[in-house]
Every structure is written in C-alpha cells, then in structure tokens.
N, CA and C atoms as an extended XYZ file, in Angstrom:
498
Properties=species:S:1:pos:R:3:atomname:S:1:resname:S:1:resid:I:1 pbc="F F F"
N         0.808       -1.212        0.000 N   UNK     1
C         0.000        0.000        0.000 CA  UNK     1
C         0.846        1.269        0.000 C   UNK     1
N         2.272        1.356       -0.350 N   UNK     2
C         3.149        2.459       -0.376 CA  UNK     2
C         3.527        2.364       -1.688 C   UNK     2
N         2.902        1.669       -2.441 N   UNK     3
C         3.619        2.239       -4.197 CA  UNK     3
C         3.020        3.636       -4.066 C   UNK     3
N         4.143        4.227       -4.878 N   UNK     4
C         3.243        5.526       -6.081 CA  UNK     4
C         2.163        5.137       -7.020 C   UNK     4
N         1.992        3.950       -7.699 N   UNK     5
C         1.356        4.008       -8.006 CA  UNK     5
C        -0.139        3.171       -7.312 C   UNK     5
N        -0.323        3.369       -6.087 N   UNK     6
C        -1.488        3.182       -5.556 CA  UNK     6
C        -1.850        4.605       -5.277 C   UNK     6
N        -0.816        5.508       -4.762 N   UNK     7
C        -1.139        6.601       -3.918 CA  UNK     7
C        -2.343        7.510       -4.599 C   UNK     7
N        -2.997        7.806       -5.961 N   UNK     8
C        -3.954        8.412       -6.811 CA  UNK     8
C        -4.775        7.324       -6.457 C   UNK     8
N        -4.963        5.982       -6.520 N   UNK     9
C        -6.040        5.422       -6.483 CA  UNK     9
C        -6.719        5.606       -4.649 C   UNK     9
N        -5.398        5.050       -4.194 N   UNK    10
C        -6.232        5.581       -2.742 CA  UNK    10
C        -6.799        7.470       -2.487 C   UNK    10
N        -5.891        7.969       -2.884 N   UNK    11
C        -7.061        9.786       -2.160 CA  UNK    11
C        -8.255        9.638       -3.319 C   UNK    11
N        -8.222        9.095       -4.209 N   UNK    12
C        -9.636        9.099       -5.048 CA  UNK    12
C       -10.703        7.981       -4.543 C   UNK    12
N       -10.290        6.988       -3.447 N   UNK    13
C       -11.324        5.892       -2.792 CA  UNK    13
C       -11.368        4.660       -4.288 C   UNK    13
N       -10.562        4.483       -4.589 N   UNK    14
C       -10.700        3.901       -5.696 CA  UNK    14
C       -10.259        2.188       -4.863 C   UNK    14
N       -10.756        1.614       -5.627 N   UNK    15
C       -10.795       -0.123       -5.053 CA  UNK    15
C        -9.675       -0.468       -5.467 C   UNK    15
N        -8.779       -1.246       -5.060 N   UNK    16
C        -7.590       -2.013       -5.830 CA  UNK    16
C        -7.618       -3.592       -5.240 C   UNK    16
N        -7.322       -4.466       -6.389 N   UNK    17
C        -6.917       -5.503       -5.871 CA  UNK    17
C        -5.515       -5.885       -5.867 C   UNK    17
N        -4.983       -6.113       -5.111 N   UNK    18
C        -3.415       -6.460       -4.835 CA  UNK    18
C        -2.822       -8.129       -5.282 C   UNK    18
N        -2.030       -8.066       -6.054 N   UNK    19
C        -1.701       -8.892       -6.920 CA  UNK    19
C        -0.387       -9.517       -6.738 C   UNK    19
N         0.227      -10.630       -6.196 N   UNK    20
C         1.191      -11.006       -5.706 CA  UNK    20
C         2.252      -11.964       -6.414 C   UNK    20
N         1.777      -13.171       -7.309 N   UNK    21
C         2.339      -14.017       -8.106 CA  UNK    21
C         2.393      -13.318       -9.264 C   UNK    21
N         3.584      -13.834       -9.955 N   UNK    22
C         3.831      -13.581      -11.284 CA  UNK    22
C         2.722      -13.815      -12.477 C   UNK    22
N         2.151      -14.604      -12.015 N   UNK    23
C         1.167      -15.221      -12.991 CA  UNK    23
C        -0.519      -14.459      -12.874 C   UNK    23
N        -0.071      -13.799      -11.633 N   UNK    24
C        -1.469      -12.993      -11.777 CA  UNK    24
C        -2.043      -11.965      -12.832 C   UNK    24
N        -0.086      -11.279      -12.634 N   UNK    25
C        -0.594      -10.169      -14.168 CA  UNK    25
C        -0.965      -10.825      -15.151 C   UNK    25
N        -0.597      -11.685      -15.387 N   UNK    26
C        -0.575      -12.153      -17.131 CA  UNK    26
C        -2.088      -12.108      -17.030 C   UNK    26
N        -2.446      -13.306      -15.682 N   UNK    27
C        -4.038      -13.552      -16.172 CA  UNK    27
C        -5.165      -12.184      -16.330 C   UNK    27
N        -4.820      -10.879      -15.257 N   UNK    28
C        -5.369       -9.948      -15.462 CA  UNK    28
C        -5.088       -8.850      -16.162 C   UNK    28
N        -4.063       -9.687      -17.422 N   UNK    29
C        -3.838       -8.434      -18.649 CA  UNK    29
C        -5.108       -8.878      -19.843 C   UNK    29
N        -5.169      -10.311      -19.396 N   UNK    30
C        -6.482      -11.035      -20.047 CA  UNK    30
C        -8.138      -11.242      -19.833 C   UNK    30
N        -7.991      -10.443      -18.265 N   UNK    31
C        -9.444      -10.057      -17.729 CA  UNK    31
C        -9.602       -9.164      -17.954 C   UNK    31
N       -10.579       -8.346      -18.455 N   UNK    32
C       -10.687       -6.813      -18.670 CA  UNK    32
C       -11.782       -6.314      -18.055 C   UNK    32
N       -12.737       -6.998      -17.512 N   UNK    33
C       -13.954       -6.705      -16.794 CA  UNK    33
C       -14.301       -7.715      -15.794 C   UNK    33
N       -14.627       -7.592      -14.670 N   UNK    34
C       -15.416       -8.791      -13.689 CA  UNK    34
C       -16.719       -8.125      -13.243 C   UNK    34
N       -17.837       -9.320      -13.342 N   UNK    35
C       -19.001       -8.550      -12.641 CA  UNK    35
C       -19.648       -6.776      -13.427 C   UNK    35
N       -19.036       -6.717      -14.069 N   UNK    36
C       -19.532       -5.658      -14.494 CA  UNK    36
C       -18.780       -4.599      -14.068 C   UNK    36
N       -17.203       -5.069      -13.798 N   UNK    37
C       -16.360       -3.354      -13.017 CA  UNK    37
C       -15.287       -3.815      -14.093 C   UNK    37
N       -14.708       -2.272      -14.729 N   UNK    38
C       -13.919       -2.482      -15.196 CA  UNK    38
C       -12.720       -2.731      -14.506 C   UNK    38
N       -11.885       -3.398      -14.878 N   UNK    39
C       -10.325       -3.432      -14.253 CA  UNK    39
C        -9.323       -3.352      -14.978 C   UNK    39
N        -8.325       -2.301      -14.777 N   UNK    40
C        -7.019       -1.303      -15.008 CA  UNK    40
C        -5.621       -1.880      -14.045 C   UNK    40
N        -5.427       -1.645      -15.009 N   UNK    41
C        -3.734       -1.864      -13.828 CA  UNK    41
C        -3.386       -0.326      -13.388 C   UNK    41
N        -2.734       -0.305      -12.124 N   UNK    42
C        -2.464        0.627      -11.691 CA  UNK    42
C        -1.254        1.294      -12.275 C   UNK    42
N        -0.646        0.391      -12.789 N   UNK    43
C         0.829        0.354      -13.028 CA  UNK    43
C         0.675        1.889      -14.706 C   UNK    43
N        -0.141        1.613      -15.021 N   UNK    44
C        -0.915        2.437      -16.303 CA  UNK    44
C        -1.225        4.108      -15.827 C   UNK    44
N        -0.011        4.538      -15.888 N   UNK    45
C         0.075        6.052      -15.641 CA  UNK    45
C        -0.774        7.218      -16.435 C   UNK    45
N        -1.677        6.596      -17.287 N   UNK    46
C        -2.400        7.380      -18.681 CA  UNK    46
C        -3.790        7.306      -17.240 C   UNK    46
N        -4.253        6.070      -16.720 N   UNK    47
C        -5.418        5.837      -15.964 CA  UNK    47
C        -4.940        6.621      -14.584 C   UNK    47
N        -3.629        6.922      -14.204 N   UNK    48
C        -3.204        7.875      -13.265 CA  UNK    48
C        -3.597        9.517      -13.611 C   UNK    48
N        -3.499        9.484      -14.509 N   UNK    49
C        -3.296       11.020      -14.705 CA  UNK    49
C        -4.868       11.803      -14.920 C   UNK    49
N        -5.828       10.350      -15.712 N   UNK    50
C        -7.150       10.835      -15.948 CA  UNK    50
C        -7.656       11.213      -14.134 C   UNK    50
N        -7.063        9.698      -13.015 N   UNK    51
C        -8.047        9.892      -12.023 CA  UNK    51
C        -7.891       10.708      -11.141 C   UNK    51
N        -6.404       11.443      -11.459 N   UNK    52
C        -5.835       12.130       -9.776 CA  UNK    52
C        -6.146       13.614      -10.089 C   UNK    52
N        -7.009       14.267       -9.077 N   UNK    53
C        -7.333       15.239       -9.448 CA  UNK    53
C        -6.451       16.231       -8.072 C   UNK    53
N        -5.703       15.857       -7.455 N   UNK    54
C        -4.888       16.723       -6.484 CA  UNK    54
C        -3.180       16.773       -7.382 C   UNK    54
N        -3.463       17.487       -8.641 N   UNK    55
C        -2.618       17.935       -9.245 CA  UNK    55
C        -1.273       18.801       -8.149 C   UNK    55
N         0.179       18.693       -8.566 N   UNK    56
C         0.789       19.454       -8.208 CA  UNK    56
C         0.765       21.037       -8.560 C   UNK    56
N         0.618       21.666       -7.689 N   UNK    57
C         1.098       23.032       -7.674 CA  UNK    57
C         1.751       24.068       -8.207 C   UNK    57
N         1.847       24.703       -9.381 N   UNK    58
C         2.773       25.287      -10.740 CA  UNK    58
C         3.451       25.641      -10.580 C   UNK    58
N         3.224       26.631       -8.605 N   UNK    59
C         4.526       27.344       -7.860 CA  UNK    59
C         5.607       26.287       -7.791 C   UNK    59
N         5.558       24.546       -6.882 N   UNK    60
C         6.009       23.984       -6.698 CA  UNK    60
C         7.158       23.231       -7.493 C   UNK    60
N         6.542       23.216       -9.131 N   UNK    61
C         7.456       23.124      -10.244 CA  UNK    61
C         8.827       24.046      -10.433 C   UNK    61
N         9.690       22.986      -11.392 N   UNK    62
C        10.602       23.716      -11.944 CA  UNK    62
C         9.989       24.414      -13.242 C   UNK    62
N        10.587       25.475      -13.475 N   UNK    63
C        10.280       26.363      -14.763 CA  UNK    63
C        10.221       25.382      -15.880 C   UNK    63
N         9.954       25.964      -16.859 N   UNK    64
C        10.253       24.659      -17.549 CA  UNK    64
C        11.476       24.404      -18.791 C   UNK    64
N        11.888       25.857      -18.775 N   UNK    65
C        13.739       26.160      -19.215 CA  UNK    65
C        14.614       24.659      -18.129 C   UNK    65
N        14.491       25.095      -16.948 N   UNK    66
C        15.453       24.582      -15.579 CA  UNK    66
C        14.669       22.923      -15.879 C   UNK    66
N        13.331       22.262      -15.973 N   UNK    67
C        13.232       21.283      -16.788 CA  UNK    67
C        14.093       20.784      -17.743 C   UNK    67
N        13.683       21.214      -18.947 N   UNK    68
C        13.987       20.664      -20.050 CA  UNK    68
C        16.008       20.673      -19.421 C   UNK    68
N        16.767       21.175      -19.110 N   UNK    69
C        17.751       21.168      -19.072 CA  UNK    69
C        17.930       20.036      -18.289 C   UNK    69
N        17.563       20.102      -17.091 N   UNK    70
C        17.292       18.793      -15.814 CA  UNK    70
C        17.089       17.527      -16.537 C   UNK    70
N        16.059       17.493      -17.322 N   UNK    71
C        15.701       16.299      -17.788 CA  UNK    71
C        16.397       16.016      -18.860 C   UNK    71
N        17.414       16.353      -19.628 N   UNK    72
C        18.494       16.242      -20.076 CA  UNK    72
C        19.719       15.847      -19.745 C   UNK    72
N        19.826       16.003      -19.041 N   UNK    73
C        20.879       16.000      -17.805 CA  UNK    73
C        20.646       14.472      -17.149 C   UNK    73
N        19.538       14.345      -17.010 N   UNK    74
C        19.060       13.188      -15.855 CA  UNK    74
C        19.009       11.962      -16.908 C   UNK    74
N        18.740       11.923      -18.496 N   UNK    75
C        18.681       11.138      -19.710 CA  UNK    75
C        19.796       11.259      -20.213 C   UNK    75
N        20.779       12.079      -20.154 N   UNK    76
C        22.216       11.830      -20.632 CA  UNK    76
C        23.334       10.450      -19.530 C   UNK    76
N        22.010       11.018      -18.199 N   UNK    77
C        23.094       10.174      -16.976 CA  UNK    77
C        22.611        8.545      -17.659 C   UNK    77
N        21.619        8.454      -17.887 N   UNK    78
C        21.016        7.345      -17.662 CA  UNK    78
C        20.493        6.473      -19.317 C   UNK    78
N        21.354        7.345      -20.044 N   UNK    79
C        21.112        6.863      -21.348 CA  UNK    79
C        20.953        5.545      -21.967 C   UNK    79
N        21.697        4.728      -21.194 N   UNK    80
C        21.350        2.804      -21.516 CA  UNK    80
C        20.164        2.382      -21.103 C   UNK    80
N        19.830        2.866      -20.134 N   UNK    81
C        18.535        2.625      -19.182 CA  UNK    81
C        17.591        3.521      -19.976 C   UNK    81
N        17.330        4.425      -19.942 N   UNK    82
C        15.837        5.259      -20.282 CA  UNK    82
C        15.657        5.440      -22.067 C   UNK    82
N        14.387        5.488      -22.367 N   UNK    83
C        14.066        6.289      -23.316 CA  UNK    83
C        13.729        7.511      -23.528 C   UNK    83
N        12.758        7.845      -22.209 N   UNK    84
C        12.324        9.134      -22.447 CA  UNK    84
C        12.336        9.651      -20.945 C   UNK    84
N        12.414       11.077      -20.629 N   UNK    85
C        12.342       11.558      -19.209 CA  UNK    85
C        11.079       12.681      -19.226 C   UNK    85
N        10.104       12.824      -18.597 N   UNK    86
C         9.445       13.450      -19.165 CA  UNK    86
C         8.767       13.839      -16.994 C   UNK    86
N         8.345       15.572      -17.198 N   UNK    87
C         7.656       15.548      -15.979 CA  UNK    87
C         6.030       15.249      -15.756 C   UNK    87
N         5.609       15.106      -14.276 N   UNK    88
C         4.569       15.107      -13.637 CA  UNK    88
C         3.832       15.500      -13.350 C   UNK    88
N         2.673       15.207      -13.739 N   UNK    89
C         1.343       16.682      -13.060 CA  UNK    89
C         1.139       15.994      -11.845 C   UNK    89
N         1.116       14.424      -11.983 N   UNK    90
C         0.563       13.959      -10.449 CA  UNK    90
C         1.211       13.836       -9.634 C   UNK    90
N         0.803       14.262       -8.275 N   UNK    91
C         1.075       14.415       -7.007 CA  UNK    91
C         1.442       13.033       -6.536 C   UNK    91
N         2.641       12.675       -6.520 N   UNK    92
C         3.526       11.790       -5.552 CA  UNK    92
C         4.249       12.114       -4.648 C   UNK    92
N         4.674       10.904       -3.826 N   UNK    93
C         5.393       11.084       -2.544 CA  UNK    93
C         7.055       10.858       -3.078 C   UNK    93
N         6.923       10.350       -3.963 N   UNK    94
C         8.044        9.912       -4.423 CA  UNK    94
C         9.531       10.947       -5.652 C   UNK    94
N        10.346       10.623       -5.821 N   UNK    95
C        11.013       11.829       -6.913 CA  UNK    95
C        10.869       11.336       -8.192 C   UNK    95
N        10.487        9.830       -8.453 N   UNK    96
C        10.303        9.509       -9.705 CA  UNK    96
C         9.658        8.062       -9.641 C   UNK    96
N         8.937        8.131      -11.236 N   UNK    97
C         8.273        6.653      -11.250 CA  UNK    97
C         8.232        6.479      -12.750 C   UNK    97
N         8.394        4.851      -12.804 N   UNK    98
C         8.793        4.270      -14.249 CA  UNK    98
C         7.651        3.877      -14.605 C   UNK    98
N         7.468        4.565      -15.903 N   UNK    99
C         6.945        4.160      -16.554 CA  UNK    99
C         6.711        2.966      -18.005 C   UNK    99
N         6.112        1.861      -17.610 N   UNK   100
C         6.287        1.084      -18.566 CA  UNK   100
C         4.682        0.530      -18.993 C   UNK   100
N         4.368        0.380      -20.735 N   UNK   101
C         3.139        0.278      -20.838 CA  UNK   101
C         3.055       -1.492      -20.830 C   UNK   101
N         3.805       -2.306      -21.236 N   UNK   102
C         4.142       -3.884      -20.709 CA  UNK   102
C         3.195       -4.112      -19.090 C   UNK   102
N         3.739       -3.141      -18.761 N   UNK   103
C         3.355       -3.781      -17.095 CA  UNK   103
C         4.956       -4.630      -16.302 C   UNK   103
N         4.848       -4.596      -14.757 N   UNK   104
C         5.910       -5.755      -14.352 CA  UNK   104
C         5.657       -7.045      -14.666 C   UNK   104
N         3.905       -7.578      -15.217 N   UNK   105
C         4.287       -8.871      -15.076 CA  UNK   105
C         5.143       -8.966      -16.487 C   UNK   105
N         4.867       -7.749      -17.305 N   UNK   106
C         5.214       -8.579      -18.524 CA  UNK   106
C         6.885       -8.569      -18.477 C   UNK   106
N         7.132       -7.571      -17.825 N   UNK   107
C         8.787       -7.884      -17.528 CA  UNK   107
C         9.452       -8.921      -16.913 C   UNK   107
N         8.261       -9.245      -15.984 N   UNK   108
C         9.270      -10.525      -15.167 CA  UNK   108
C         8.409      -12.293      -15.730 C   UNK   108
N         7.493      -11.736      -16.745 N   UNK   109
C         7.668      -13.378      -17.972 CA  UNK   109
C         8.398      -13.066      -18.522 C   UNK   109
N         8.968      -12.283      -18.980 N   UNK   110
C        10.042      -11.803      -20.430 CA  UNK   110
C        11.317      -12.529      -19.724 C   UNK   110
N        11.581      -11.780      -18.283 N   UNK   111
C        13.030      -12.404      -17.634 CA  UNK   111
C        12.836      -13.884      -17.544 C   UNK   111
N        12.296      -13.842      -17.434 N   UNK   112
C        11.358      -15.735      -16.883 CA  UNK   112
C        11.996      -16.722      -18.308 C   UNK   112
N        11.547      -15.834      -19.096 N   UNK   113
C        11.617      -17.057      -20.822 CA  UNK   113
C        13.236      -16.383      -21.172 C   UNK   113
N        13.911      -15.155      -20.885 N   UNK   114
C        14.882      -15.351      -21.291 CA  UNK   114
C        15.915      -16.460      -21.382 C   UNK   114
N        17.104      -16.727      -22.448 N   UNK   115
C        18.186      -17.571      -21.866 CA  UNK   115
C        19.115      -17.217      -21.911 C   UNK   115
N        19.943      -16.058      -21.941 N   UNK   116
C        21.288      -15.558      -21.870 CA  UNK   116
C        20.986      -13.971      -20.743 C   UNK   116
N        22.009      -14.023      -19.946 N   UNK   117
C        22.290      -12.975      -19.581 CA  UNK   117
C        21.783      -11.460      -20.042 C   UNK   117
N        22.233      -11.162      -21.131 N   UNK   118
C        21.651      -10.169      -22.137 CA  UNK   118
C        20.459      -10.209      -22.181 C   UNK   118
N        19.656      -11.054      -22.436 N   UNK   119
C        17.945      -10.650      -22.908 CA  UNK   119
C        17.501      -10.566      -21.585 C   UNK   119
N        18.553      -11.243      -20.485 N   UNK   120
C        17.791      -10.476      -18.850 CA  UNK   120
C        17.703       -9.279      -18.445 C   UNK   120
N        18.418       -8.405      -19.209 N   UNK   121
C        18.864       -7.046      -18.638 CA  UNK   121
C        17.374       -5.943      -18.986 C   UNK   121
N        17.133       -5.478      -18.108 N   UNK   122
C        15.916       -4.814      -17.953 CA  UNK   122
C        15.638       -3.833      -19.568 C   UNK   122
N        14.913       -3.899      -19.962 N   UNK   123
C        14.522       -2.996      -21.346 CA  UNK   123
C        14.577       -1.463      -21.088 C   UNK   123
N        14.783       -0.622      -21.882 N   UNK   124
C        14.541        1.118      -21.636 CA  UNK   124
C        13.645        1.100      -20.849 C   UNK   124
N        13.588        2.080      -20.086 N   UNK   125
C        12.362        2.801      -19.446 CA  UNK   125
C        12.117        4.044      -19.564 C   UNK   125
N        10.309        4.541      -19.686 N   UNK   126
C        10.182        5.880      -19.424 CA  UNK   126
C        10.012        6.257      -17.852 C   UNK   126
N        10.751        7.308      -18.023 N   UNK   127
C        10.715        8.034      -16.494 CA  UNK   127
C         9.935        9.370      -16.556 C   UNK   127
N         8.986        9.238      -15.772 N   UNK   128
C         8.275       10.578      -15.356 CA  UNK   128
C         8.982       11.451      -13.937 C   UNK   128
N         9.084       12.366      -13.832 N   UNK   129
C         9.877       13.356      -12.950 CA  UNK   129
C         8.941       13.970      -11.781 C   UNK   129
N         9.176       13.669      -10.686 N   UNK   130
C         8.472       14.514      -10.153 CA  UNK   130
C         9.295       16.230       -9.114 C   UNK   130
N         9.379       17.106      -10.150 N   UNK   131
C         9.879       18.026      -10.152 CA  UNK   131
C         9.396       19.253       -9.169 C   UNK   131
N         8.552       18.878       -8.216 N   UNK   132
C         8.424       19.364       -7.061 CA  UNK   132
C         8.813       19.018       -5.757 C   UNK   132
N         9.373       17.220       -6.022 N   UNK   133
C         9.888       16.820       -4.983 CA  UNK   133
C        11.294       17.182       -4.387 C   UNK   133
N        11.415       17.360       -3.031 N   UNK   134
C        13.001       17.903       -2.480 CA  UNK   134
C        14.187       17.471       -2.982 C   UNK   134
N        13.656       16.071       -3.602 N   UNK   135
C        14.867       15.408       -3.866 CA  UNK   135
C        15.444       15.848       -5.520 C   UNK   135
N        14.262       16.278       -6.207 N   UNK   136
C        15.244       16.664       -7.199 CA  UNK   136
C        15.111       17.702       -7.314 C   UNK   136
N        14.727       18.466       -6.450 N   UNK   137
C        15.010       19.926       -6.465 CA  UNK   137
C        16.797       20.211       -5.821 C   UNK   137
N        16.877       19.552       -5.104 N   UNK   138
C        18.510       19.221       -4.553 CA  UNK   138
C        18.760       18.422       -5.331 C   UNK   138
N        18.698       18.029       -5.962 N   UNK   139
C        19.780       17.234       -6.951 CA  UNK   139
C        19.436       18.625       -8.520 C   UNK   139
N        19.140       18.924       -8.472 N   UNK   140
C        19.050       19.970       -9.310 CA  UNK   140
C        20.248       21.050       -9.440 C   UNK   140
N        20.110       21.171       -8.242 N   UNK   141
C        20.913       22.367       -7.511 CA  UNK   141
C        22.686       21.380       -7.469 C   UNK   141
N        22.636       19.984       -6.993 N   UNK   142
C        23.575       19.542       -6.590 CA  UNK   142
C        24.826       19.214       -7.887 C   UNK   142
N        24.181       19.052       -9.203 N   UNK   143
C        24.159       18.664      -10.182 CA  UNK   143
C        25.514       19.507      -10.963 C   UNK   143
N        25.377       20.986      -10.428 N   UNK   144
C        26.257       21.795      -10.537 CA  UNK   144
C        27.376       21.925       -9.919 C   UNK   144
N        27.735       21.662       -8.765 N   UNK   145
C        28.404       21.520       -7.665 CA  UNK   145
C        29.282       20.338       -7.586 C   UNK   145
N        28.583       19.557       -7.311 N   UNK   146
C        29.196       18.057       -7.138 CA  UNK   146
C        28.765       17.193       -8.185 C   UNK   146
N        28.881       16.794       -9.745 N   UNK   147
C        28.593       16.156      -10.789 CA  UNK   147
C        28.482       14.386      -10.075 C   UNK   147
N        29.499       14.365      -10.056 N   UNK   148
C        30.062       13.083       -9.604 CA  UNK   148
C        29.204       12.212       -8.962 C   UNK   148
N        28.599       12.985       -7.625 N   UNK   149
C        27.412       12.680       -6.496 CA  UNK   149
C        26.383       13.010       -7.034 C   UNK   149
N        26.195       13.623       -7.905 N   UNK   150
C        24.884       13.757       -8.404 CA  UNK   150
C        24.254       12.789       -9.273 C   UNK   150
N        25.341       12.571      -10.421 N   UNK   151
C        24.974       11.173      -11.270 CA  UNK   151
C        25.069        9.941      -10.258 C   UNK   151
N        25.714        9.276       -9.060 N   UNK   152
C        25.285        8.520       -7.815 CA  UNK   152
C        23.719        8.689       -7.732 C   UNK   152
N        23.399       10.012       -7.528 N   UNK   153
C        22.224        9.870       -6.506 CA  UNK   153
C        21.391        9.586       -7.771 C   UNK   153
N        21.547       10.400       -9.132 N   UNK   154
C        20.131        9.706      -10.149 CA  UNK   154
C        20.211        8.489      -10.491 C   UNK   154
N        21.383        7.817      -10.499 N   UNK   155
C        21.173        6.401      -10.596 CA  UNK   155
C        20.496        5.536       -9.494 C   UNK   155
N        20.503        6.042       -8.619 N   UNK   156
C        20.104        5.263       -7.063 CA  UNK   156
C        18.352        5.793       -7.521 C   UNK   156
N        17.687        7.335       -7.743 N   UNK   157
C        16.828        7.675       -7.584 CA  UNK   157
C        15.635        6.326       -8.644 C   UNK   157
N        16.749        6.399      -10.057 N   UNK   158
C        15.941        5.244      -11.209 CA  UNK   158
C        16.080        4.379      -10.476 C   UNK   158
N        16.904        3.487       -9.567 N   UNK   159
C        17.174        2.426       -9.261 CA  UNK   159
C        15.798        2.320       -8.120 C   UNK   159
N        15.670        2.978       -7.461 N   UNK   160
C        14.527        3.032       -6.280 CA  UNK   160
C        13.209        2.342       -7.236 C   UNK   160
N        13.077        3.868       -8.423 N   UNK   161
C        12.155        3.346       -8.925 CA  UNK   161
C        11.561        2.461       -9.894 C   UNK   161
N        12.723        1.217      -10.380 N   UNK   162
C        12.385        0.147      -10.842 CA  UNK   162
C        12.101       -0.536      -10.036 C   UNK   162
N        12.389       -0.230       -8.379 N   UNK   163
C        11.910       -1.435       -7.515 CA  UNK   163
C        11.108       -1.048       -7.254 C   UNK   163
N        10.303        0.385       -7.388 N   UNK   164
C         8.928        0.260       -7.226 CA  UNK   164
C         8.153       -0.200       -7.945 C   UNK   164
N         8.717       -0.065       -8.793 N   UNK   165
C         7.965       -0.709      -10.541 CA  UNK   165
C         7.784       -1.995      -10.310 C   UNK   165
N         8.456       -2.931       -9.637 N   UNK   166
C         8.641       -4.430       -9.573 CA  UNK   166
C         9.490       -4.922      -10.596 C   UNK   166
C-alpha cells in the first residue's frame, strides 16, 4: 500500500486488488472486466493522470527552461537505461516513477523465458519526474556543484524506482 502508483487510487477511494504471483498479471492483462467493473492496472500512468485530481502546484514546479535542461541532464546520466524523461502533473510522494506500458508482469515473464544474460537485462524505461519533490530539487541544484554525487544519486533515484515498478 506504499507504491506511487497506488497513492492516486487511494485519495480518489478507488478499489484495488493487490496482486502477488507472477502469474497474476498475465491472467489480469487477459481479464478486462469482472461482474460488471472495469479493471485497469495501476501500473498504467495514462489511468493515473485521468483519475488524480490533487494535481501538483505550478509554484512547486521547476520552470520549464530549468526542466527541459534537468531532464536532459538526468537522460544523458542514464542513457542505456531510459528512453524518455518526461515531468509530472501527479502528485507523488516519491522523486520519480517508471513508466512502462508492458506492465511488471510482462517484464518478469520476459526475464522468466529469457536464456542468456543479455535478454535479462531490464529494457529502456520511461521516467516521469516529479519536479516538485526535495529530492530533485537538490539534486538539481547539486548537479552543478558536485557532478560526480549527483549522477550517484540519479542512478540510485531510477534504481529506487524500478523497484517500485517491480
């Protein structure tokens, strides 16, 4: 109950069912309705963005010059890993969350059927920014200063959030 991506479904009272085996996603990438309720994966940041209506704050943002540079910066660090870096309207607790339209289960059948080393290694990811949070507002700032520690901390920050991702 501490992903980011529950945190929009819970302040909206939204129902979730919590999903534990590998084999669950698959089966509920293949259920699309029960009983008459639709069912979404949470993991689906497009169904995040329609439901969360406690948008961040415009004051709270970076400009979007000090953006686009940031998020350049943060996709140059991380260039093997990401495709795209892109910011957040929704309100998280978190400094960043991966976005992938697969889903985790489909990542961890993919690792599952791989057979070499190589086809294990995690695929690009999109990263959404959350550019009001402290943490990359200091790493913003830090980025200039200390390079070195800064590319540390964005690798640790993606790294957090593939394990939130699963």
């Amino acid at each position: 109950e501490t992903s980011p991506y529950y945190e929009p479904m819970q302040r909206n009272g939204k129902e979730v069912l919590f999903l534990y085996q590998d084999i669950d996603g698959i089966v509920m990438n293949n259920l699309s309705e029960f009983k008459g309720h639709a069912l979404k994966s949470i993991e689906s940041f497009h169904e995040m963005e329609k439901l969360d209506s406690d948008e961040v704050d415009e004051k709270d943002k970076m400009s979007k010059e000090d953006f686009l540079n940031f998020a350049g910066w943060f996709k140059n660090i991380l260039a093997d890993r990401v495709t795209t870096v892109t910011e957040t309207d929704v309100q998280l607790s978190t400094p960043c969350i991966v976005i992938d339209p697969e889903g985790a289960a489909y990542r961890r059948m993919m690792k599952m059927m791989a057979q070499s080393d190589k086809e294990k290694q995690v695929p690009k990811q999109q990263v959404k920014l959350n550019t009001s949070h402290p943490i990359i507002r200091s790493l913003d700032e830090l980025r200039e200063t200390q390079p070195d520690l800064a590319k540390d901390i964005a690798e640790q920050i993606f790294d957090n959030a593939l394990m939130q991702a699963g």
